[in-house]
Structure formats: C-alpha cells, structure tokens
N, CA, C and O of each residue as an XYZ file, in Angstrom:
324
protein
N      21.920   -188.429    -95.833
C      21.820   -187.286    -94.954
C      20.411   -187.272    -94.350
O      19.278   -187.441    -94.800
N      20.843   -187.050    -93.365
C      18.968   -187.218    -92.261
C      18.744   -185.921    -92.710
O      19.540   -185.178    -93.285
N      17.241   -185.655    -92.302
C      16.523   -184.154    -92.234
C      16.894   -182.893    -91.347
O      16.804   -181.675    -91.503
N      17.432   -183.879    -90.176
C      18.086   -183.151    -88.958
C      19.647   -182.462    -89.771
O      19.941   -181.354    -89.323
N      20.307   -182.836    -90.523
C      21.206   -182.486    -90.641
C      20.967   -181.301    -91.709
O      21.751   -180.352    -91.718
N      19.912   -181.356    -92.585
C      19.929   -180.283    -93.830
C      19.733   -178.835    -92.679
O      19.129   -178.535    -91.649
N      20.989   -178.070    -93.982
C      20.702   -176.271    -93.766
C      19.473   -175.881    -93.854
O      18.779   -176.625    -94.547
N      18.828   -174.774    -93.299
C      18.100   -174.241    -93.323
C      17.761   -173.017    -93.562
O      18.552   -172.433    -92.821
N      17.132   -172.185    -94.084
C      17.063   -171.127    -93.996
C      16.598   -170.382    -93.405
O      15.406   -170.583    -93.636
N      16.681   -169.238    -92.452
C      15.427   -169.083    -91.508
C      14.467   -168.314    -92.040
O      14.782   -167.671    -93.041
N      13.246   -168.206    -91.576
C      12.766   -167.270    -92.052
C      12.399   -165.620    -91.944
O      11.973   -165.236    -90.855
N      12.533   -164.741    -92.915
C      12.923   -163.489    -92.582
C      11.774   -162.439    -92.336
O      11.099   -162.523    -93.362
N      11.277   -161.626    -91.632
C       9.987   -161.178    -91.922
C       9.967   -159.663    -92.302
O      10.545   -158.729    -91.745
N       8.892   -159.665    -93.742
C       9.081   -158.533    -94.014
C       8.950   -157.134    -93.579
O       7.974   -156.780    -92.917
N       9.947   -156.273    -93.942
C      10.261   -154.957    -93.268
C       9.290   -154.030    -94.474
O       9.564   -154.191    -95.663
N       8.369   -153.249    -94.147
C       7.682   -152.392    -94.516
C       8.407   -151.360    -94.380
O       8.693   -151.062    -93.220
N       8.828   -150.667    -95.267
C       9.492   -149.288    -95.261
C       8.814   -148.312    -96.290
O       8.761   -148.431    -97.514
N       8.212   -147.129    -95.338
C       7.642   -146.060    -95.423
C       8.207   -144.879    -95.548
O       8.676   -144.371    -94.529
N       8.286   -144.236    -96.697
C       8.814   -142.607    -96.938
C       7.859   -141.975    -96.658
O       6.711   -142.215    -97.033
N       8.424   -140.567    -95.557
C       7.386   -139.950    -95.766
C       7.233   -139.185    -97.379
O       7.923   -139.469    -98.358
N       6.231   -138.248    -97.326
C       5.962   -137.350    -98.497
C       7.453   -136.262    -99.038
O       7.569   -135.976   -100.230
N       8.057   -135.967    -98.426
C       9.114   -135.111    -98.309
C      10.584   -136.064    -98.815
O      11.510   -135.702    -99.541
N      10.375   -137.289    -98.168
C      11.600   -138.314    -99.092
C      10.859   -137.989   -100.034
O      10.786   -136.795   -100.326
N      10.212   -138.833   -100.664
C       9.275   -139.079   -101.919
C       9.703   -138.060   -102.991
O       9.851   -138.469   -104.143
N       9.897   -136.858   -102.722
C       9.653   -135.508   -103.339
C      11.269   -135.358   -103.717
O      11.576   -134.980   -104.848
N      12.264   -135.662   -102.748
C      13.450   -135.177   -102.851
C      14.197   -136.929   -103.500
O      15.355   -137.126   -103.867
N      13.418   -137.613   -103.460
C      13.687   -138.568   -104.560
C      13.735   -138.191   -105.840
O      14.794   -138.059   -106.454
N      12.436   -137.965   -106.395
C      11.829   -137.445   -107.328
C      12.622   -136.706   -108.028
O      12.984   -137.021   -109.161
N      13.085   -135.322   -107.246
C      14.274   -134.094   -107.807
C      15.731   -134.658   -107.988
O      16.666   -134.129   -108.588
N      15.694   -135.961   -107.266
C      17.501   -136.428   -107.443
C      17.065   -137.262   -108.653
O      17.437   -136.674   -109.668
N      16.500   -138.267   -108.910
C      15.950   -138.192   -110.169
C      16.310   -137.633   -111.470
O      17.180   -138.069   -112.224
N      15.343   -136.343   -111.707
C      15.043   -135.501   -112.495
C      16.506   -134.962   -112.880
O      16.900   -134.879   -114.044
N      17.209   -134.630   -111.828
C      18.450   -134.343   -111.545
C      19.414   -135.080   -112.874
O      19.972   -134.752   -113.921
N      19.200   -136.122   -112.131
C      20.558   -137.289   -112.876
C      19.662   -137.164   -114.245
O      20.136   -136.475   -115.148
N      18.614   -137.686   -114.408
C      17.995   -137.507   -115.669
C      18.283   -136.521   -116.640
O      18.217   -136.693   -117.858
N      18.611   -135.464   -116.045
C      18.816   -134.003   -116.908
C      20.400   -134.070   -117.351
O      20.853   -133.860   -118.476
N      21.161   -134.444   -116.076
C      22.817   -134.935   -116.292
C      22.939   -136.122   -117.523
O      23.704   -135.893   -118.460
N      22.456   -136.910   -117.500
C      22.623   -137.828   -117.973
C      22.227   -137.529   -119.980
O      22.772   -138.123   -120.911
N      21.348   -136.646   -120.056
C      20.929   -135.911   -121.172
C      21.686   -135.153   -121.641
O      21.745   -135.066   -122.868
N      22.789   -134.095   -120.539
C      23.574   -133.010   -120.836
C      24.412   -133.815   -121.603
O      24.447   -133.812   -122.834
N      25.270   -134.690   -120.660
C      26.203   -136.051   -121.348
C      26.184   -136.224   -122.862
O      26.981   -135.918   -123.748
N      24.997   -136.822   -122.846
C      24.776   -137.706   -124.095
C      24.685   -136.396   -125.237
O      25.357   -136.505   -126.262
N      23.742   -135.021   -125.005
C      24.536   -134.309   -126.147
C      25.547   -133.907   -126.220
O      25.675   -133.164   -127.193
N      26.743   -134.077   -125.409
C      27.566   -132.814   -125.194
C      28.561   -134.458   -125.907
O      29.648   -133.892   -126.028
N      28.701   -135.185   -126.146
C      28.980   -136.833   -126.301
C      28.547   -136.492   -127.845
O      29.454   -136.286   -128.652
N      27.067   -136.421   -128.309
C      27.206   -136.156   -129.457
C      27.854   -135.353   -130.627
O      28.152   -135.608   -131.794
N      27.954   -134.080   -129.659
C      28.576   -133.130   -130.387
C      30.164   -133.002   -130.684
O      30.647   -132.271   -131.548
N      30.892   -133.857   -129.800
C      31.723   -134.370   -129.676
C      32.540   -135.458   -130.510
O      33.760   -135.530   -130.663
N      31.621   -136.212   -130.963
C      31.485   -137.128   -131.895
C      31.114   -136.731   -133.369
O      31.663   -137.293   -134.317
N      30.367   -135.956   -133.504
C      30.322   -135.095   -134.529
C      31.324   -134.045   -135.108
O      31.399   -133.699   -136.287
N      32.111   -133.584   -134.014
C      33.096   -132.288   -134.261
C      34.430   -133.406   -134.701
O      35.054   -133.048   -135.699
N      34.843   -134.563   -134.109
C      35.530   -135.328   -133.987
C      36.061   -135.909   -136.087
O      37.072   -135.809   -136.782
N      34.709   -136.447   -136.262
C      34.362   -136.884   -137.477
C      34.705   -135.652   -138.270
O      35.506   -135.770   -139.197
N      34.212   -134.562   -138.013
C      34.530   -133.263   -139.586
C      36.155   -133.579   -139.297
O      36.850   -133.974   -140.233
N      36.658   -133.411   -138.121
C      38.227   -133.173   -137.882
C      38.728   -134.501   -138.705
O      39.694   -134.233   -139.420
N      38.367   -135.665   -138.766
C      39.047   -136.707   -139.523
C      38.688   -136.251   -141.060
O      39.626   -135.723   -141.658
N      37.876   -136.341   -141.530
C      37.520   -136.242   -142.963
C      38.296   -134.931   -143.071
O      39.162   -134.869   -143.943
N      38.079   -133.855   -142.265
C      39.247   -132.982   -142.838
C      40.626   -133.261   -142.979
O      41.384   -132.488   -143.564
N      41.057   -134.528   -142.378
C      42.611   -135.055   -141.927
C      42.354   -135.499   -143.463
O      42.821   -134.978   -144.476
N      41.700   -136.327   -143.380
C      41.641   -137.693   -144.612
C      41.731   -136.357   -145.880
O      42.842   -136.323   -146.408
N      41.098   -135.682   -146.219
C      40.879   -134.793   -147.505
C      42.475   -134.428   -147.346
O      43.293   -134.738   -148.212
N      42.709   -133.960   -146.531
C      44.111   -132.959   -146.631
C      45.313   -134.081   -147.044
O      46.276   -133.814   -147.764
N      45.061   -135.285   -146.475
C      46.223   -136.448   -146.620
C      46.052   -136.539   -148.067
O      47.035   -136.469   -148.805
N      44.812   -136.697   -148.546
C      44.935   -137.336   -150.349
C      45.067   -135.928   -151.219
O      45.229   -136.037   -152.435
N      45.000   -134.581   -150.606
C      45.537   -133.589   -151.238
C      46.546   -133.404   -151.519
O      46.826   -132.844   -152.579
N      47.598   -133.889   -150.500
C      48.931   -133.805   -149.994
C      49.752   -134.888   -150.983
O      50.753   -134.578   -151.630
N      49.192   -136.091   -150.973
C      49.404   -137.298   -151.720
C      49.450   -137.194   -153.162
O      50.321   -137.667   -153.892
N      47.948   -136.214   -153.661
C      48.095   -135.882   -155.294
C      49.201   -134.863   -155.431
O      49.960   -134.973   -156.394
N      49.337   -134.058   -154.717
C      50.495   -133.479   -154.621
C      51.838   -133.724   -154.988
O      52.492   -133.320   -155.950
N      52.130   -134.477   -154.024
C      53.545   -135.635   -153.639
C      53.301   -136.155   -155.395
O      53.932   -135.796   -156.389
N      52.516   -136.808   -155.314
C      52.532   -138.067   -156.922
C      52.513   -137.104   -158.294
O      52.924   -137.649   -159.318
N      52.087   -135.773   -158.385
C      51.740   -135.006   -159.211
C      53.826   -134.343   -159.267
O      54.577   -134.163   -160.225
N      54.012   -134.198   -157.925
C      55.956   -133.677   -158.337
C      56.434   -134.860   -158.749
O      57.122   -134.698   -159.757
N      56.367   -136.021   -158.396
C      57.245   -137.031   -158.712
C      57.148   -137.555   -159.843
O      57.972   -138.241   -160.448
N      55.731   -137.102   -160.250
C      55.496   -138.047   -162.286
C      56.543   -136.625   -162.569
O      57.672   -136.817   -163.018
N      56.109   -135.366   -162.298
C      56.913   -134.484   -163.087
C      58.498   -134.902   -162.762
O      58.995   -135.657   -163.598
N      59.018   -134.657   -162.082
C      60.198   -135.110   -161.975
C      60.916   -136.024   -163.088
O      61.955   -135.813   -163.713
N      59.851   -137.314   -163.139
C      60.470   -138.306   -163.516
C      60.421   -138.095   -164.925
O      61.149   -138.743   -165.677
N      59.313   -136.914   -165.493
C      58.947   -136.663   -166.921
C      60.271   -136.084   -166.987
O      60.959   -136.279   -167.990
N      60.769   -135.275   -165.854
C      61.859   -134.097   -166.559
C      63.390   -134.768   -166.756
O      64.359   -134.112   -167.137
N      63.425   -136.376   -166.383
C      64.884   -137.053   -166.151
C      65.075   -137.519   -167.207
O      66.116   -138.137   -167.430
C-alpha cells in the first residue's frame, strides 16, 4: 500500500467552550440535586432492606414454630396408637 492510499485522519481544532457564571451555578444545584436524590435512594433502599430481613426471620421463626408444632402432634399421636 503506497502512502497516497493510507486513511487519514483530519485534523480537528479545538473548541473552547465557555460557561458563563450562571451555567456554572445551575450546574452546581443540578448536581447537589441528584446528589441529595441519589442519598434519599440509598436510605430509603436501606431501610427497605432492613424491614425486608425482620419480615423473613419473622417468616423463618414462625415456620420452625409451626414445624415444632406439627412434629410435637405427630410424636403424640403416634405415642397415643
């Protein structure tokens, strides 16, 4: 392949882009914004996760209550046959 034939890239020249003070500021607050959202989330996620967990261990306790239960009629039963 000759030199003449390679792609090229052209070259691009850089674009300086200037906010004024007033973007800058209302950046800043969209920001702060999502920042604060993003915080609400994550506790409202924790607490969630937390309330979640008592609700299983309360499942789980009540299942092996239920179970000594169940196994506690059936030895009797079988004592009374």
């Amino acid at each position: 392949m000759t030199r003449s034939n390679k792609m090229e890239t052209p070259s691009k020249k850089l674009q300086i882009s200037t906010m004024s003070h007033e973007e800058e500021e209302e950046i800043q607050h969209d920001i702060s914004k999502l920042q604060d959202q993003v915080q609400q989330i994550s506790l409202s996620q924790s607490v969630t996760k937390n309330e979640m967990e008592s609700k299983v261990d309360g499942s789980k306790n009540s299942l092996k209550s239920n179970m000594e239960g169940f196994k506690d009629g059936m030895k009797a039963n079988m004592d009374g046959i």
